[in-house]
C-alpha positions in Angstrom: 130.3 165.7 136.2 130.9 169.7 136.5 129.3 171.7 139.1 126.4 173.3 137.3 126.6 177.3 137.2 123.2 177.8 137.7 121.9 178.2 141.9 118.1 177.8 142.5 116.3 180.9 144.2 116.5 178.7 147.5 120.2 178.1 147.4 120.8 181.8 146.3 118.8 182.8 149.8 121.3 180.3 151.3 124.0 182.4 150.7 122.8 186.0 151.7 123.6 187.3 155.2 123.1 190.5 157.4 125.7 193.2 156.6 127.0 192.0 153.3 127.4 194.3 150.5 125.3 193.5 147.0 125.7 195.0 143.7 122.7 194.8 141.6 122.2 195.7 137.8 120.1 198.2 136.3 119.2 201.2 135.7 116.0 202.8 136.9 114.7 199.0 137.6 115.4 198.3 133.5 117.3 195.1 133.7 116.8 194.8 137.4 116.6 191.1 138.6 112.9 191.3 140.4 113.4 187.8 141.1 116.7 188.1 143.3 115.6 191.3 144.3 112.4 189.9 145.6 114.7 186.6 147.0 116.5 189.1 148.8 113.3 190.8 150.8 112.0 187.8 151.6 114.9 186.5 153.0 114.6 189.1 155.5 118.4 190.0 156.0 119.2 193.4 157.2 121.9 196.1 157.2 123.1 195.5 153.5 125.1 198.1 151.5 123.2 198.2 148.1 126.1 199.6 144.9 123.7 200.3 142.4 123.7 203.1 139.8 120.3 204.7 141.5 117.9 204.7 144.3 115.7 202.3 142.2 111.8 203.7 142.0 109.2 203.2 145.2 108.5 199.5 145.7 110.5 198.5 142.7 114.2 197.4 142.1 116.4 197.6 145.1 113.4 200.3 146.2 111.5 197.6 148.0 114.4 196.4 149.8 115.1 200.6 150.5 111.6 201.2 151.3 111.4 197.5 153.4 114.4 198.8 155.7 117.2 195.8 155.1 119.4 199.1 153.3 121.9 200.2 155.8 123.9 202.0 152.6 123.3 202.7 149.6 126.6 203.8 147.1 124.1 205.3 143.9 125.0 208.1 141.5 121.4 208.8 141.6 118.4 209.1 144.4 116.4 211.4 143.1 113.4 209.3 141.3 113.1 207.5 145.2 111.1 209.8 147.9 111.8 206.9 150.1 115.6 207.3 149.8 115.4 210.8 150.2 112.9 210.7 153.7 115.4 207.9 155.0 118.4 209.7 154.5 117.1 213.3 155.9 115.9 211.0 158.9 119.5 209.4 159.6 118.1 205.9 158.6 119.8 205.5 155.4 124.0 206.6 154.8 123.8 207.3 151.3 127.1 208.1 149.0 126.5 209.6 146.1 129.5 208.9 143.5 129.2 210.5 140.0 128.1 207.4 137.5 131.9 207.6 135.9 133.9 207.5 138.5 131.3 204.8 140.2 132.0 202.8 137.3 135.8 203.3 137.4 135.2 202.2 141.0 133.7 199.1 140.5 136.2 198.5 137.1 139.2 199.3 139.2 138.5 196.7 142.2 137.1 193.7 140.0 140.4 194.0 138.1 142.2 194.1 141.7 143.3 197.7 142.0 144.1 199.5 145.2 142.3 202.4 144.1 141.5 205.2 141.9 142.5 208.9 141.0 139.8 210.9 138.9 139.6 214.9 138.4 135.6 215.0 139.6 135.4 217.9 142.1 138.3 219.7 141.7 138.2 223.3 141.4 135.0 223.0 142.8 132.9 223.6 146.3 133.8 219.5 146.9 137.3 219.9 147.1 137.1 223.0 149.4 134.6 220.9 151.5 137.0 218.0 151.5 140.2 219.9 152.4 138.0 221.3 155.6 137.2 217.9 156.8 
């Protein structure tokens, strides 16, 4: 008999561990999973890099798991809806990257297709690529 696809919320807490990166779906909590995200903070694991395509809202989407400190990272496009992200980050307590939602997209395209990496144009010209040449 084949191995069913489907995993239980039990076995899927069976499987998380500190430091481990998670992507999660969505956008501005619409088609968030609540039940994996919720799986997640009671699972209590800690130091995870979140990839989402925001900073989720306060206590919603990956925001509880932001706002319940088991976010070591978070690699978003956009924080700005999230105070929580925002006070974390100013306070050291949260690395955020910010990654423009294209080339986060390209990102994510380029290594599930098994890609080195990527070139885009985003930044130059600009105050970024000055900023990045200094550094």
């Amino acid at each position: 008999m084949p191995k069913s696809k489907l995993t239980s919320l039990d076995e899927f807490k069976l499987l998380l561990k500190d430091g481990m990166t998670i992507m999660v779906g969505g956008n501005l909590t619409d088609g968030t999973p609540e039940q994996l995200i919720d799986a997640v903070v009671d699972s209590g694991v800690k130091n995870l890099t979140l990839i989402n395509n925001d900073g989720g809202l306060p206590q919603r989407g990956i925001g509880k798991l932001v706002a319940n400190g088991q976010v070591k990272k978070l690699i978003a496009s956009h924080i700005g809806l999230n105070p929580i992200v925002d006070e974390l980050m100013k306070k050291g307590r949260l690395e955020v990257e910010l990654i423009p939602i294209g080339t986060l997209t390209e990102q994510i395209r380029a290594k599930g297709a098994g890609l080195g990496g990527i070139l885009t144009k985003t930044g130059l010209g600009t105050l970024v690529q000055e900023w990045a040449l200094m550094n």
